[in-house]
MARKOLVEX-940265 format. One record per residue (C-alpha): residue number from 1; y, z, x; residue in one letter. Coordinates in Angstrom, 3 decimals, always signed. Last residue first. Example, Ala and Ser with C-alpha at 12.3 -4.5 7.8 and 13.67 -1.06 7.14 Angstrom:
PT    n         y         z         x  res
PT    2    -1.060    +7.140   +13.670    S
PT    1    -4.500    +7.800   +12.300    A
***
This chain:
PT    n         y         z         x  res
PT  319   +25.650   -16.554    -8.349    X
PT  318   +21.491   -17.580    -8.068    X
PT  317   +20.112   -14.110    -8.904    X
PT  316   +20.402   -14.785   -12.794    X
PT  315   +17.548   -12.625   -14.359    X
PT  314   +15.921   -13.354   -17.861    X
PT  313   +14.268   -11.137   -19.303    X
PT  312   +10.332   -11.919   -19.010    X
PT  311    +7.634   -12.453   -21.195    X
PT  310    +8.507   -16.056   -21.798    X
PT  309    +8.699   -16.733   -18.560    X
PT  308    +4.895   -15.869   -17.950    X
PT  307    +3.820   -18.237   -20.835    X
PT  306    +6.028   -21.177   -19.571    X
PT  305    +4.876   -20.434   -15.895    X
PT  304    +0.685   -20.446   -16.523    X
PT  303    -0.277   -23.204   -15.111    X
PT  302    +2.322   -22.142   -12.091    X
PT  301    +0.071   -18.902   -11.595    X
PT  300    -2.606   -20.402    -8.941    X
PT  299    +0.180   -22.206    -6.815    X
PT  298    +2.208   -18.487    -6.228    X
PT  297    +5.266   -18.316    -8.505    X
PT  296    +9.006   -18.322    -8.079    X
PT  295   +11.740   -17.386   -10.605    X
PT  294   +14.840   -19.305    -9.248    X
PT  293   +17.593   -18.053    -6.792    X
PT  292   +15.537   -16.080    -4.616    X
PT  291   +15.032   -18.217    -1.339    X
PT  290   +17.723   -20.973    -2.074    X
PT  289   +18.809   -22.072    +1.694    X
PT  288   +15.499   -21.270    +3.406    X
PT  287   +13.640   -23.709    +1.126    X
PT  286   +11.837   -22.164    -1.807    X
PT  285    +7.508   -22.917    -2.212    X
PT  284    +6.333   -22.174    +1.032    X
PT  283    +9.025   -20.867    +2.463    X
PT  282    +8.211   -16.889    +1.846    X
PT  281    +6.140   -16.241    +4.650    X
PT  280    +2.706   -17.090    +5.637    X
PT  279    +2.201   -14.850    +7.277    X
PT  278    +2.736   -11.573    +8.888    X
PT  277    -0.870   -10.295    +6.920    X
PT  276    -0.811    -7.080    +4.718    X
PT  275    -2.019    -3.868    +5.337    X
PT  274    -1.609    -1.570    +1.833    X
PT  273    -1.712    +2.186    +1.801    X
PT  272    -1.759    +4.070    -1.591    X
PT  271    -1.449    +7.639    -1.357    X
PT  270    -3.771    +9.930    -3.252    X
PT  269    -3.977   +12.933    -1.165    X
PT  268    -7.488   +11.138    +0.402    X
PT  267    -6.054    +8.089    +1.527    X
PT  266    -6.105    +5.414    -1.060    X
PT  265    -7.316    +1.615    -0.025    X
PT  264    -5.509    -1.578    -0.724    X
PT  263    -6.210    -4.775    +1.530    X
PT  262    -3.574    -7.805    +1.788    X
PT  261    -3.158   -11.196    +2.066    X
PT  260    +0.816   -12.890    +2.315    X
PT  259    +2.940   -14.815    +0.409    X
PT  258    +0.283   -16.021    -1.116    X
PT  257    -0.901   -12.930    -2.565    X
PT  256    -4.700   -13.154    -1.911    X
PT  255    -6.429   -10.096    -1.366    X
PT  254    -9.467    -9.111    +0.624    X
PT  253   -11.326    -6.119    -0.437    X
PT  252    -9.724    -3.410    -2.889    X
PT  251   -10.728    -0.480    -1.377    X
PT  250   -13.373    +2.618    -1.627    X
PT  249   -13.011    +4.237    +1.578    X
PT  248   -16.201    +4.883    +3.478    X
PT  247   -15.305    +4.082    +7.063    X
PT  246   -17.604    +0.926    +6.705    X
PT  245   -15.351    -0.200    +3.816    X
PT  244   -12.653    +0.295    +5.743    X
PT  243   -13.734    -1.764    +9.126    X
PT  242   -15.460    -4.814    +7.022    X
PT  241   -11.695    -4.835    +5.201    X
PT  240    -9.514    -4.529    +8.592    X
PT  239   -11.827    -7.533   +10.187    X
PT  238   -10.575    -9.694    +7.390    X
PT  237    -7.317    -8.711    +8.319    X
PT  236    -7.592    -9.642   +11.652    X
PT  235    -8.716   -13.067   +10.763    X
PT  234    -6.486   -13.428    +7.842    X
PT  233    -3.207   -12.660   +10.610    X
PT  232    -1.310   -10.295   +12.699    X
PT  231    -1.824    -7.018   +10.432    X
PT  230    +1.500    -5.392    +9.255    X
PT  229    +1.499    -1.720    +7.548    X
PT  228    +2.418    -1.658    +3.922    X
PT  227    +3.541    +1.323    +1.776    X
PT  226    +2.933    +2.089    -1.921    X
PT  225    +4.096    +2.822    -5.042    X
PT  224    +8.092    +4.534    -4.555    X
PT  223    +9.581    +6.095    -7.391    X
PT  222   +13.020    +5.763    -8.659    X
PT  221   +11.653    +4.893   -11.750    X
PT  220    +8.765    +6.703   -12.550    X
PT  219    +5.943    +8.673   -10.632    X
PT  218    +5.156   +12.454   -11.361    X
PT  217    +5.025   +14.147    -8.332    X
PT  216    +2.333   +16.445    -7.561    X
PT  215    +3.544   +20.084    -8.039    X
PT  214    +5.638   +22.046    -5.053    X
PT  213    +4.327   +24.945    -2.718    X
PT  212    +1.529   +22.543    -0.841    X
PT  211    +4.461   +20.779    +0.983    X
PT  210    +3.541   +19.488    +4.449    X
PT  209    +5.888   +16.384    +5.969    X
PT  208    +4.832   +13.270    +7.561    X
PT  207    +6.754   +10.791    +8.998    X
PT  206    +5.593    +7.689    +9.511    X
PT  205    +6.740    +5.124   +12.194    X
PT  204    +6.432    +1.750   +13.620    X
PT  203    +9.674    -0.091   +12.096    X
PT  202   +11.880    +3.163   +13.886    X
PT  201   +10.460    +2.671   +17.945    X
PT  200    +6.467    +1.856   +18.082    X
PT  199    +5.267    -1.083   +19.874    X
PT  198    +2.010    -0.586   +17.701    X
PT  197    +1.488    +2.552   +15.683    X
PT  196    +3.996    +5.521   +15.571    X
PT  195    +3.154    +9.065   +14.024    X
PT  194    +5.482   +12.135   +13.390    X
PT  193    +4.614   +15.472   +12.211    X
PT  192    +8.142   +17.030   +10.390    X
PT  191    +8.557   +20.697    +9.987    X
PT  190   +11.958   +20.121   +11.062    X
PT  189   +11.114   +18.244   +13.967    X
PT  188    +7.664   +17.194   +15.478    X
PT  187    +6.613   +14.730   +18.133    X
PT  186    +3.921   +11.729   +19.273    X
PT  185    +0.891   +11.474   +17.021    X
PT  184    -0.276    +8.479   +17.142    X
PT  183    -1.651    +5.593   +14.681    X
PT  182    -5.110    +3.969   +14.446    X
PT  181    -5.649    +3.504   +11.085    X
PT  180    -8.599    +5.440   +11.123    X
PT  179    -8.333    +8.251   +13.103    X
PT  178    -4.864    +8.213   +13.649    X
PT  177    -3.447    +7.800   +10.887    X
PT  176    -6.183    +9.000    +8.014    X
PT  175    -6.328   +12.258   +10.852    X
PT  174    -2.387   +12.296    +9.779    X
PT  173    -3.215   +12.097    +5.450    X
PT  172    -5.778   +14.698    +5.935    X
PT  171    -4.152   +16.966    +8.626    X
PT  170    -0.617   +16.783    +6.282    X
PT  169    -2.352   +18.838    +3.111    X
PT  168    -0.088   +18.805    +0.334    X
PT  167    +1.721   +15.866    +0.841    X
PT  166    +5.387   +14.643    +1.230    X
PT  165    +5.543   +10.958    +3.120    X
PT  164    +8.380    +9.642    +5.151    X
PT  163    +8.853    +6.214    +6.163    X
PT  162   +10.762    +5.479    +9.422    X
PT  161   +12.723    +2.438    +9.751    X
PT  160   +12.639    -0.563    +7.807    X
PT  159   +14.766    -4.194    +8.594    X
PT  158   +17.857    -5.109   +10.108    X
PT  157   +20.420    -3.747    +6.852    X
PT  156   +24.048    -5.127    +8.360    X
PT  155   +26.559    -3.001    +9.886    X
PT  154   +27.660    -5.937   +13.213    X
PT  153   +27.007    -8.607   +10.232    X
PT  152   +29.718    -7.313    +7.963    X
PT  151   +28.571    -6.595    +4.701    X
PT  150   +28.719    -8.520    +1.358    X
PT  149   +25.696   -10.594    +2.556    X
PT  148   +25.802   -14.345    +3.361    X
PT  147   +25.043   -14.113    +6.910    X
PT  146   +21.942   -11.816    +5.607    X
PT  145   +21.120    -9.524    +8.279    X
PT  144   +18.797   -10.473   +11.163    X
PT  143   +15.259    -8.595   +11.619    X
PT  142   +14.418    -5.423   +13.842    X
PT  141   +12.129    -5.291   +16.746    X
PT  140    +9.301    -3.355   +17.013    X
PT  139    +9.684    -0.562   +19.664    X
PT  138   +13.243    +0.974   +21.261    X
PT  137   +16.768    +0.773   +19.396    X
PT  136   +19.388    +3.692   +20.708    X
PT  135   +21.631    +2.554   +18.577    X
PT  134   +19.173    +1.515   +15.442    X
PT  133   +20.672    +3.969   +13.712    X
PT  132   +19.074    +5.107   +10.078    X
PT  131   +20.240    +4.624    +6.659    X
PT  130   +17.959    +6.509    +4.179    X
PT  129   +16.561    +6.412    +0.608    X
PT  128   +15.398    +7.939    -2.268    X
PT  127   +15.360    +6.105    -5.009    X
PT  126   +17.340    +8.138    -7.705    X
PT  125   +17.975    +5.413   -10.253    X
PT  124   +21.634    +4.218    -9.361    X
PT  123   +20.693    +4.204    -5.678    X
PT  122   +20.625    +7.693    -3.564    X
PT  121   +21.350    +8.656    -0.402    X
PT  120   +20.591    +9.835    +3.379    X
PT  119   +22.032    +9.099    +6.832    X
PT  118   +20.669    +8.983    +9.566    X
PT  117   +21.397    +9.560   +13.289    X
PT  116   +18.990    +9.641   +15.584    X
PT  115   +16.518   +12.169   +17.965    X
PT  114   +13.698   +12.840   +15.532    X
PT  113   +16.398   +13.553   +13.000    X
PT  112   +20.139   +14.021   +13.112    X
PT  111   +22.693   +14.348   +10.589    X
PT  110   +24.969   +12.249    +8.479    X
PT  109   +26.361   +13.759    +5.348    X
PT  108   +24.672   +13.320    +2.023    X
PT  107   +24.805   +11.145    -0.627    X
PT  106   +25.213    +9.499    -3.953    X
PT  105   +26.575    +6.539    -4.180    X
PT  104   +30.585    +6.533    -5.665    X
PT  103   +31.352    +2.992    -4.695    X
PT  102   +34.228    +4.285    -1.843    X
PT  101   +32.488    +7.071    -1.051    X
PT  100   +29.134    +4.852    -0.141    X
PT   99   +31.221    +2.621    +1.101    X
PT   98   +32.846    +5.441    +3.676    X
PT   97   +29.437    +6.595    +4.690    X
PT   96   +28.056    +2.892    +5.340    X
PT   95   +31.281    +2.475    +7.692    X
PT   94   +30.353    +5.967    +9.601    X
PT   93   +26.793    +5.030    +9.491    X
PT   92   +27.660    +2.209   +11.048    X
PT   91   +29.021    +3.139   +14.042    X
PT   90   +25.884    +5.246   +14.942    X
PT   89   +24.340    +1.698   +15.294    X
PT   88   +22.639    -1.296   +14.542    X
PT   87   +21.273    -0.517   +10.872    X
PT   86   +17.556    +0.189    +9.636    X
PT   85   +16.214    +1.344    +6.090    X
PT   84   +14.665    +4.026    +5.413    X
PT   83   +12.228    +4.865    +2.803    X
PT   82   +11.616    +8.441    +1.672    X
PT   81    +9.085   +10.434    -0.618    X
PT   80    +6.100    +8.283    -0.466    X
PT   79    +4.207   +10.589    -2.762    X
PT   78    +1.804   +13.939    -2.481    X
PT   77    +4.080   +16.361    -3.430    X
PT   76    +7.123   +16.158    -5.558    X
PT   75    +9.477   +14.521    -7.254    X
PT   74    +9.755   +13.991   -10.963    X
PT   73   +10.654   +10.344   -11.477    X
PT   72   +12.017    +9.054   -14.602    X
PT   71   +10.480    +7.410   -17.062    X
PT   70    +9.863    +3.679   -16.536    X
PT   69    +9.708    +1.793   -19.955    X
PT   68   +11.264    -1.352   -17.980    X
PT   67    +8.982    -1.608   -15.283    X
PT   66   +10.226    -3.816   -12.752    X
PT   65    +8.456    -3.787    -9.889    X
PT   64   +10.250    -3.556    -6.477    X
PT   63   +10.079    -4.714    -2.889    X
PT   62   +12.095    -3.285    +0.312    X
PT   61   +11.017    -6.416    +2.946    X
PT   60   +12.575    -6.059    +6.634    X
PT   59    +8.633    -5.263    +8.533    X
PT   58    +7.543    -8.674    +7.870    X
PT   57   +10.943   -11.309    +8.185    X
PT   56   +12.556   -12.161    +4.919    X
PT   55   +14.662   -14.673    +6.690    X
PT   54   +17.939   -12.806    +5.800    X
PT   53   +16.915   -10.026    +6.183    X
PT   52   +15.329    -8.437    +3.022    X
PT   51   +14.851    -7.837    -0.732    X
PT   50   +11.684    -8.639    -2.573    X
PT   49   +11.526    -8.727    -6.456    X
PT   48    +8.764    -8.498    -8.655    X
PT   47    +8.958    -9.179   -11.979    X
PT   46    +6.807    -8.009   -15.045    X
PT   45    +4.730    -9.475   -17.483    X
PT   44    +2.489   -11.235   -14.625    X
PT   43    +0.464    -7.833   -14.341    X
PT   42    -1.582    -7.827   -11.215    X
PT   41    +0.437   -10.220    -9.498    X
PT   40    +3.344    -9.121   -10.279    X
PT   39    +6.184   -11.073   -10.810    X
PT   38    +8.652   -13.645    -8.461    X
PT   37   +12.001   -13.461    -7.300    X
PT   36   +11.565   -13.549    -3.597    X
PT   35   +14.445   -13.395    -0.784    X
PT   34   +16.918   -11.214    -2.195    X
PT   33   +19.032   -10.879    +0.552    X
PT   32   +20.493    -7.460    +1.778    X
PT   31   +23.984    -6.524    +0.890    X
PT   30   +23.612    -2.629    +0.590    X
PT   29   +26.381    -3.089    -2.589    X
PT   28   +25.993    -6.206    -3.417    X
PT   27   +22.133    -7.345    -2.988    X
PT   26   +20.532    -4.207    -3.508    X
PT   25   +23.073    -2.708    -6.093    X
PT   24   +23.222    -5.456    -8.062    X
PT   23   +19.905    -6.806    -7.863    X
PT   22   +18.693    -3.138    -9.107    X
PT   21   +20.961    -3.135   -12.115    X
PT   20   +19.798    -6.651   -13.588    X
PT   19   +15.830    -5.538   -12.641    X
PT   18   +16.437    -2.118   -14.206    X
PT   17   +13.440    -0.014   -14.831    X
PT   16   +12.753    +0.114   -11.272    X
PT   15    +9.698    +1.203    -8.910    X
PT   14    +9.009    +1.001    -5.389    X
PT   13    +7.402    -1.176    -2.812    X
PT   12    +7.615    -0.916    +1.115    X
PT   11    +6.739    -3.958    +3.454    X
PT   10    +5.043    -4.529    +6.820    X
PT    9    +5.649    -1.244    +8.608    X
PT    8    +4.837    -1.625   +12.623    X
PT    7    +2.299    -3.951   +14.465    X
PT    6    -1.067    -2.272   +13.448    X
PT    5    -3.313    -2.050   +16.586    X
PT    4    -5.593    -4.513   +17.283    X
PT    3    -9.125    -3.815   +16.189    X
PT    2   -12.355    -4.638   +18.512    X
PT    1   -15.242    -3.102   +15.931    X
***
């Protein structure tokens, strides 16, 4: 089957127990745009919140459910362990540094890996995260920061970078990469096996790290669920599903989200990947100007929007 190569990282989704906490520290203190207040689709009880340039571009979006009984995380093997997030330059890490000081975020001090600077931290539930130079930018381009955002434009979030993954055997999860999906392998650092797909550069990347010495992790808050990698369109999509199933993996088929359609599928240390379309977008029910501010909800759900609020806390995003 003729396959295009995956463009880059499409979206990454985690875990909070906090909606009210997690808009604060998303939106005001890393000042990226909430773009999509809406629930999940699998479970309408609980919301689902997308944060991301200020267009909510594929390959910016950092998405969480909110599950309020979340216990928290016990890291380990076999997870998404890391999600990065993009910035323009070594410059920034210096101001993103000092904010972090000044707002008391947990972190660490800005090093080097795979030949840029990052720097690592925490947000109020233990996410683990990383801020990662775009100064030497090469590959899939990044997106454009919120002009509204707390943060100067020239330090703004641009997208994703690099997503790391902990597992207990890495030539499983890496021939999954490249074998399948398509990805290569092109260096190693620190014990690290990288892979790029598509243009490449930071939104194209997956890092892979082996830990068999460590227990599974326990997911919670703080957690990360899955990771998306961006398919052009339906068509190509469609292809993706036909090309899975005939690999063997057990999957979910074509989904519709509305915002996008997607295909799930588990790699064999447990990790669920997600390749999701670069359309439609999130304008089809907000305009640009008001992405976020009221609790959305895909055409086949609205039937059902008194019963869904009614389930939910509210959440004022609009201030």
């Amino acid at each position: 089957m003729d396959l295009k190569p995956l463009k880059g990282i499409h979206h990454v989704s985690a875990i909070t127990a906090n909606a009210k906490g997690n808009y604060h520290f998303y939106t005001k203190i890393l000042g990226m745009r909430l773009v999509k207040k809406t629930v999940n689709q699998d479970e309408t009880s609980m919301y689902h919140l997308f944060y991301a340039d200020e267009l909510g571009n594929p390959g910016t979006d950092l998405t969480f459910f909110e599950i309020p009984m979340a216990a928290r995380t016990h890291y380990g093997r076999n997870s998404i362990s890391m999600t990065s997030l993009r910035v323009p330059s070594d410059e920034s890490l210096v101001f993103w540094k000092k904010r972090f000081e000044e707002y008391q975020i947990e972190h660490d001090e800005i090093s080097n890996q795979a030949n840029r600077l990052v720097l690592a931290f925490r947000d109020f539930e233990g996410q683990r995260l990383s801020l990662v130079s775009d100064e030497h930018k090469q590959g899939v381009a990044g997106g454009i920061p919120w002009e509204k955002s707390p943060i100067p434009k020239e330090h703004g979030v641009v997208g994703l970078g690099p997503v790391q993954l902990t597992v207990g055997r890495q030539e499983i999860t890496g021939k999954v990469l490249t074998d399948i999906l398509g990805f290569q392998k092109t260096q190693e650092y620190q014990d690290m096996n990288v892979f790029e797909t598509g243009l490449g550069g930071s939104g194209a990347e997956v890092h892979i790290i082996e830990r068999p010495d460590i227990p599974r992790e326990r997911a919670g808050r703080g957690s990360v669920h899955h990771v998306a990698f961006r398919v052009e369109n339906e068509e190509e999509l469609r292809n993706w599903v036909d090309y899975i199933t005939e690999a063997g993996y057990q999957n979910s088929g074509f989904v519709e989200r509305y915002y996008f359609k997607s295909l799930y599928f588990r790699e064999p240390n447990g990790l669920l990947f997600e390749l999701a379309t670069d359309g439609p977008g999130f304008e089809g029910d907000e305009s640009f100007e008001h992405l976020g501010e009221k609790l959305a909800l895909p055409p086949y759900y609205e039937h059902k929007r008194a019963e869904i609020e009614a389930k939910l806390k509210p959440l004022e995003t609009n201030e």
